[in-house]
C-alpha positions as CSV (number, residue, x, y, z in Angstrom):
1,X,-104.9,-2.1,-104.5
2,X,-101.6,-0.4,-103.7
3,X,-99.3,-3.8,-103.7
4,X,-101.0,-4.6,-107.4
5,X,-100.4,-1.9,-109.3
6,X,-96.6,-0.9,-111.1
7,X,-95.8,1.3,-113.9
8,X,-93.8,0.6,-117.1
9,X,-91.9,3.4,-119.2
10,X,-92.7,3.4,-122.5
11,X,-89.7,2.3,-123.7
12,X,-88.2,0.0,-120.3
13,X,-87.8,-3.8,-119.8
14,X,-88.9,-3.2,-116.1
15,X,-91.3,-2.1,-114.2
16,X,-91.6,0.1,-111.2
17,X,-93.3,1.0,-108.0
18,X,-95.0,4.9,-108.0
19,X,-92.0,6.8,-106.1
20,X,-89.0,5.3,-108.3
21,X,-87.1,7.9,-109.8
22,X,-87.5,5.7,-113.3
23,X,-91.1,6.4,-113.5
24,X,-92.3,10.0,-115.8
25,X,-95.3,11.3,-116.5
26,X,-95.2,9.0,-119.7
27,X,-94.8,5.6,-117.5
28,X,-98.6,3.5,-117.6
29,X,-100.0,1.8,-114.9
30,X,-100.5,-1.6,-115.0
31,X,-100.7,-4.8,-112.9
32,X,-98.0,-7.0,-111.7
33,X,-99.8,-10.0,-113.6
34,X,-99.5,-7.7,-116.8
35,X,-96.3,-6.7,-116.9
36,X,-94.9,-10.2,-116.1
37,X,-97.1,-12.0,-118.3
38,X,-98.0,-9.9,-120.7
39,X,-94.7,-7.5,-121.6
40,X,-92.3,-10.0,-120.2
41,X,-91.1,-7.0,-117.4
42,X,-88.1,-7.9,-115.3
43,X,-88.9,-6.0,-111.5
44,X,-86.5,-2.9,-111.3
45,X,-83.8,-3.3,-109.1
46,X,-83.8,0.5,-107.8
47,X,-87.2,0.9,-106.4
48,X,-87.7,-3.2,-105.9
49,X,-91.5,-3.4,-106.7
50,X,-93.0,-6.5,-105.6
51,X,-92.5,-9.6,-107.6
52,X,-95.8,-11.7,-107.4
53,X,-99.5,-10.7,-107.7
54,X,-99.5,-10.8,-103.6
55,X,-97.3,-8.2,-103.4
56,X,-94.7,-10.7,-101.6
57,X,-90.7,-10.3,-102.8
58,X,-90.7,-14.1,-102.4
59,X,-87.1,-14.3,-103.3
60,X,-86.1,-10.8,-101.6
61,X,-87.0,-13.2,-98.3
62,X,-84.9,-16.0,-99.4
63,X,-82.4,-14.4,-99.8
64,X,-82.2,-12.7,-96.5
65,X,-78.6,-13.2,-94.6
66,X,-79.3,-15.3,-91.0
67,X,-77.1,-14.6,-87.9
68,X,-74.2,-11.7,-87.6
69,X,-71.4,-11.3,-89.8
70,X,-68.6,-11.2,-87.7
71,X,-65.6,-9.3,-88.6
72,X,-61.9,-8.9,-87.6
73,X,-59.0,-6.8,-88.0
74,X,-57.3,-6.7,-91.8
75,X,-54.3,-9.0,-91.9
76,X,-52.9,-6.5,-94.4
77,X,-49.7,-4.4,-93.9
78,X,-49.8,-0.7,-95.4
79,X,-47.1,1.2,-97.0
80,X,-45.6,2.1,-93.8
81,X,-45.0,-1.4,-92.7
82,X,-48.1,-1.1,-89.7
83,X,-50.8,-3.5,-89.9
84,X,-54.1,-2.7,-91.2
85,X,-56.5,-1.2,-88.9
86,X,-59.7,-1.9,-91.3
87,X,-62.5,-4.3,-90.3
88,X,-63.4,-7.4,-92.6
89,X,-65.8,-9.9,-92.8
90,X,-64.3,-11.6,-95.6
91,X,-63.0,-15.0,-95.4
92,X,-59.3,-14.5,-96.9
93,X,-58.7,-11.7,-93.8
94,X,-57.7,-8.9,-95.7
95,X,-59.8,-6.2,-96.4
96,X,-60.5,-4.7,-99.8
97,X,-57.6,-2.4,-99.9
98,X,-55.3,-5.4,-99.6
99,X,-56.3,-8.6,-101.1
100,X,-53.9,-8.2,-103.8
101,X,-50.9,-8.6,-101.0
102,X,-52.8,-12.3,-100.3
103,X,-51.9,-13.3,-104.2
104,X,-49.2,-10.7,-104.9
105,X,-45.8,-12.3,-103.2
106,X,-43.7,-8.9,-104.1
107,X,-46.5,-6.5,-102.4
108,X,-46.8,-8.1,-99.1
109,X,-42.8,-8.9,-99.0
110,X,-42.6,-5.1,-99.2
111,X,-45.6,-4.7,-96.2
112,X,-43.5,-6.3,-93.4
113,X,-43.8,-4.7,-90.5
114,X,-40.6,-2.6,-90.0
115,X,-39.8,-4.6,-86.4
116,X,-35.8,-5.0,-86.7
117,X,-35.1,-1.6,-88.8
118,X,-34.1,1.6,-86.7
119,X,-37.0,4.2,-86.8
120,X,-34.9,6.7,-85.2
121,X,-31.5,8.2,-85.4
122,X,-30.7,7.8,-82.1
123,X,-27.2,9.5,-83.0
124,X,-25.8,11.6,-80.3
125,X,-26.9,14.9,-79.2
126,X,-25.0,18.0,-78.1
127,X,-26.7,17.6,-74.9
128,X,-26.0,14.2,-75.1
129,X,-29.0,12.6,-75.1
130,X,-30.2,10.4,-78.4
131,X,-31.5,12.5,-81.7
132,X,-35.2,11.3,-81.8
133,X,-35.5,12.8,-86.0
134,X,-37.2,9.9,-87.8
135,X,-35.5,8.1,-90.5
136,X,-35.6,5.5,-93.6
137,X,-34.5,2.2,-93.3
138,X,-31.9,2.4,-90.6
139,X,-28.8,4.8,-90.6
140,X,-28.7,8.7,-89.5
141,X,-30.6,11.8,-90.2
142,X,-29.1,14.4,-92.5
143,X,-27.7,16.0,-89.6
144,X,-25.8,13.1,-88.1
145,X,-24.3,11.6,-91.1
């Protein structure tokens, strides 16, 4: 019976299904019964072979999540002051790039957004119009100052 039978490496502490990529031409083929009675196998986690005689993951059906996860936008800022645009389901609201701002008071200080400093030069022009050259932190471009 195919849901009966698993192979053990000579040398392993589990035991596998035919099409793992643990199993050699060394591996013997025994029953599920055998290798968790008799050798004390653990089932692999790679290739998941069956873990009762019935060929039933028992607890690979327990442990099956119920409903949707549902996710929102990161509440993390990134170096550039914007927010986040990652998706998380996790319950903090920071993704995983950023839940070291959540506990690190210093990092998400510096991840404000950049609302009241001046993105712009706005200096100017020989035309008159405003100089549109991005800058840091306020001030004028090279040009302007």
């Amino acid at each position: 019976m195919y849901g009966q039978e698993v192979y053990k490496t000579p040398s392993g502490k589990k035991y596998h299904v035919a099409t793992c990529r643990m199993v050699e031409n060394v591996s013997k083929k025994i029953t599920i019964d055998q290798a968790i009675l008799k050798f004390g196998l653990q089932p692999c986690k790679i290739c998941k072979p069956p873990k009762n005689s019935k060929g039933i993951n028992s607890s690979y059906v327990a442990n099956k999540a119920v409903g949707k996860a549902v996710t929102k936008q990161c509440i993390g800022y990134t170096k550039k002051g914007k927010q986040c645009k990652h998706r998380t389901s996790i319950g903090n609201g920071y993704c995983y790039q950023h839940t070291a701002q959540k506990n690190d008071s210093k990092a998400s200080s510096k991840m404000l957004p950049l609302v009241n400093k001046k993105n712009k030069c706005g200096a100017r022009t020989k035309t008159g119009s405003s100089c549109k050259r991005n800058v840091k932190g306020g001030g004028y471009c090279y040009q302007h100052s």
